[in-house]
ROMARDO-234980 format. One line per 3 residues: number of its first residue (from 1); their letters; for each residue x, y, z of C-alpha. Coordinates in nm, 2 decimals, decimal comma, padded with zeros to 4 digits. Layout:
N
NUM = A = X Y Z  ...
This chain:
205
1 = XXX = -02,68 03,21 -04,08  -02,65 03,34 -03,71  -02,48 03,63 -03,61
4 = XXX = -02,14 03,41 -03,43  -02,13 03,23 -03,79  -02,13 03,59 -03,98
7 = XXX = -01,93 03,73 -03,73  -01,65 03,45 -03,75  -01,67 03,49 -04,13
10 = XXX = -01,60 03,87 -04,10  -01,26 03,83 -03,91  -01,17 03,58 -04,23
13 = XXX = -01,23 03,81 -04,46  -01,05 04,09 -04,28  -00,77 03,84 -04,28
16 = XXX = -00,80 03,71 -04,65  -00,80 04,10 -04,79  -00,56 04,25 -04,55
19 = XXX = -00,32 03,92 -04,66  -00,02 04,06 -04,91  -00,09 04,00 -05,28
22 = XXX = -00,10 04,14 -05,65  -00,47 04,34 -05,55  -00,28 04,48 -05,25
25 = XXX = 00,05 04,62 -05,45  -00,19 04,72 -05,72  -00,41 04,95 -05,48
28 = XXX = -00,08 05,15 -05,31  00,11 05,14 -05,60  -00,15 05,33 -05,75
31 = XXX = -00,25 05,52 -05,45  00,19 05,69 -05,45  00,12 05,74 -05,79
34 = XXX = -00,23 05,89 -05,87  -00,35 05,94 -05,51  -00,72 05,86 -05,37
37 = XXX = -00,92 05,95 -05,56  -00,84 05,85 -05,90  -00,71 05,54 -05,75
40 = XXX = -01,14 05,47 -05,65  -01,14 05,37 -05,97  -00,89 05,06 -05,94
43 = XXX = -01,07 04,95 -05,59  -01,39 04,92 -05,82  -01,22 04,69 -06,10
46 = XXX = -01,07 04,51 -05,80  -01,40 04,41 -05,66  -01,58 04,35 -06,00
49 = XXX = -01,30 04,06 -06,05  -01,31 03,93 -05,72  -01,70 03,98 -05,76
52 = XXX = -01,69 03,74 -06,11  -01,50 03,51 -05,87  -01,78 03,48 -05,61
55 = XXX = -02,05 03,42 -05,90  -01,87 03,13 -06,04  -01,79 03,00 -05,71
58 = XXX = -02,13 03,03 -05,59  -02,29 02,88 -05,91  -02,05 02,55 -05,92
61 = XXX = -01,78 02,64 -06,19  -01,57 02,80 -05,89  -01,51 02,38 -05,77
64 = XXX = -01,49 02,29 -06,15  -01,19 02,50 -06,16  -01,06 02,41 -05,84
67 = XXX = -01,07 02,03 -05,91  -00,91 02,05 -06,27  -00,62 02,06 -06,34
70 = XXX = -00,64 02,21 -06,66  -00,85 02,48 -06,61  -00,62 02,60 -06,30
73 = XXX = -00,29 02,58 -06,52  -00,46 02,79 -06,79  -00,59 03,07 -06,61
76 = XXX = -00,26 03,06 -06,37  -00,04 03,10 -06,63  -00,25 03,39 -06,81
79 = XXX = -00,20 03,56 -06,47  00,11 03,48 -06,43  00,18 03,67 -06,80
82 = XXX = -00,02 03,93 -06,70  00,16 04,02 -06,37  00,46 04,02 -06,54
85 = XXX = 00,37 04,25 -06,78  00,23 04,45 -06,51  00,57 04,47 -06,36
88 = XXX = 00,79 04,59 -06,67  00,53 04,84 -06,76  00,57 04,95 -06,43
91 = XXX = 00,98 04,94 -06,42  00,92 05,18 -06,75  00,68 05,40 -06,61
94 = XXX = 00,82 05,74 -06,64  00,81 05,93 -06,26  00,52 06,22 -06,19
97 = XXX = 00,69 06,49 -06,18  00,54 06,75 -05,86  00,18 06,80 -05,88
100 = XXX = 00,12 06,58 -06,15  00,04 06,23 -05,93  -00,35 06,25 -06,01
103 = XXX = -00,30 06,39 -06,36  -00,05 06,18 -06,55  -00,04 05,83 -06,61
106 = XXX = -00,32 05,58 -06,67  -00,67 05,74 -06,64  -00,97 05,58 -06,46
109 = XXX = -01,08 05,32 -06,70  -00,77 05,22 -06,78  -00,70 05,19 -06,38
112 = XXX = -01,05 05,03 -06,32  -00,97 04,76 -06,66  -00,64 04,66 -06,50
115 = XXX = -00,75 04,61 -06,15  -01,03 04,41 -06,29  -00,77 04,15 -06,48
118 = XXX = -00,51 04,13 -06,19  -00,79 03,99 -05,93  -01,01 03,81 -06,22
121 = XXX = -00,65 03,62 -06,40  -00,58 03,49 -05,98  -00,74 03,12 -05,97
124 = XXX = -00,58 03,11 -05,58  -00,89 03,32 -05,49  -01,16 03,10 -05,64
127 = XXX = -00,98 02,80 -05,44  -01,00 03,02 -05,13  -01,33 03,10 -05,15
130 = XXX = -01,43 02,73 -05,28  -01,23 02,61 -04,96  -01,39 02,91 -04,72
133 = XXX = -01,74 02,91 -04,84  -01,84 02,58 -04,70  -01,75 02,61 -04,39
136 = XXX = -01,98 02,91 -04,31  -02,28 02,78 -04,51  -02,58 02,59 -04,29
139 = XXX = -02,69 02,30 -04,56  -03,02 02,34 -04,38  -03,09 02,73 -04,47
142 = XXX = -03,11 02,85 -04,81  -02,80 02,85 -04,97  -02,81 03,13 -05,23
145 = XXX = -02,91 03,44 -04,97  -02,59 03,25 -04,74  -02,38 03,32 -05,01
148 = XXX = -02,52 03,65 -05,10  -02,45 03,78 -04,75  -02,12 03,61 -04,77
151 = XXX = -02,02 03,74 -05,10  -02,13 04,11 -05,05  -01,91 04,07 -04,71
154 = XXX = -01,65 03,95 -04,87  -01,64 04,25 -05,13  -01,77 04,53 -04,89
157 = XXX = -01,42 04,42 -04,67  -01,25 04,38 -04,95  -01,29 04,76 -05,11
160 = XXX = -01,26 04,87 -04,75  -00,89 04,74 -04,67  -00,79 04,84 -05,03
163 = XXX = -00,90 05,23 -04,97  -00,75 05,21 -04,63  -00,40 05,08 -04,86
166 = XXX = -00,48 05,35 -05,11  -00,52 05,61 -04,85  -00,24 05,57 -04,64
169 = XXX = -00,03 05,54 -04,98  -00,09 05,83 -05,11  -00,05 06,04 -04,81
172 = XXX = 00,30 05,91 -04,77  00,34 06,04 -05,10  00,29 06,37 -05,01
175 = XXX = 00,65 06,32 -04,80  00,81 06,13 -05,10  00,73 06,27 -05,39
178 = XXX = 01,02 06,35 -05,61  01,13 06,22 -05,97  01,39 06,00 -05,86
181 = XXX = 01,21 05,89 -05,56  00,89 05,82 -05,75  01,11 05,62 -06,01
184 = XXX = 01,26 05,41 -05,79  00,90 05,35 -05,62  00,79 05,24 -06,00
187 = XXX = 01,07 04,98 -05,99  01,01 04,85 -05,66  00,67 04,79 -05,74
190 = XXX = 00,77 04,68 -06,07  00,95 04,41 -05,90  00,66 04,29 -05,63
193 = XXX = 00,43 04,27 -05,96  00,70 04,01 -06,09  00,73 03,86 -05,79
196 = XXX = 00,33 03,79 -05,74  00,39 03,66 -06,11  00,67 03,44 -05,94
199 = XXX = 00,47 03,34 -05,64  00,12 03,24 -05,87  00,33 03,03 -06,13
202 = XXX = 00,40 02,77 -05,78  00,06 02,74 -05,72  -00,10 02,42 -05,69
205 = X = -00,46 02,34 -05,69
């Protein structure tokens, strides 16, 4: 793979992370709420889902999934469930009260478990990346280190434009934080989590 190729993949997959979806409201939703640092914690579980995606992708089930029909609808609609969910919990998420962002609420793992399940229950991003892959792979070179260097890319990007989302999330906080603020924050992003439940369950294959 030369440099242009690489280079050209890069600005795709500054595009294809920095694009709005259910990772993205996950990562400042949780950075208003817990702030930075705990919120590490939902970047991880974001990339280990995303990173399960590459695997199958770069292995052959990724296009298995992509061409049927069945196995799209299935794992759609469990996202679709789970997004949902994600969004009523998140309408009945009580509000921190001051100085308690970091403390209250979820704690790591159960940050890190959810973050895995909202990237790893999204079949749109194992089309994407069956779609993307191709077109940056040289049939002539080995295959498996192209997609190595495209995969760790993809997630080193990935966890990048997530902390930058987390980051800047939580220091807006800092200017909103207040319990009826915070609570109508939890319901706003209540509703985007619905509405990425909305958006998945009219996706096609």
């Amino acid at each position: 793979m030369s440099v242009e190729i690489w280079l050209a993949y890069l600005a795709t997959a500054v595009v294809f992370s920095l694009a709005p979806g259910s990772g993205t409201v996950n990562s400042i939703s949780n950075g208003m709420v817990y702030g930075w640092r705990k919120s590490l914690a939902s970047i991880l579980g974001l990339q280990v889902g995303l990173g399960i995606h590459i695997v199958l992708v770069g292995v052959g089930l990724g296009a298995i999934v992509a061409q049927s029909a069945t196995a799209f609808t299935v794992i759609k609609w469990v996202g679709v469930v789970y997004l949902i969910w994600l969004g009523i919990q998140k309408w009945r998420e009580p509000a921190p009260t001051a100085g308690q962002g970091a403390k209250g609420g979820a704690n790591a793992w159960q940050l890190f478990r959810r973050a895995v399940l909202v990237n790893l229950t999204n079949p749109k991003s194992i089309v994407f990346l069956v779609a993307l892959f191709p077109q940056f792979i040289d049939p002539n070179s080995s295959q498996s280190m192209q997609l190595a260097v495209l995969g760790i890319t993809t997630l080193v990007i990935d966890a990048l434009v997530m902390l930058g989302y987390v980051t800047l999330s939580s220091r807006l906080t800092d200017y909103l934080r207040s319990g009826k603020i915070m609570g109508a924050l939890n319901r706003v992003f209540g509703s985007m989590f619905i509405g990425c439940g909305a958006l998945l369950a009219t996706a096609k294959a």
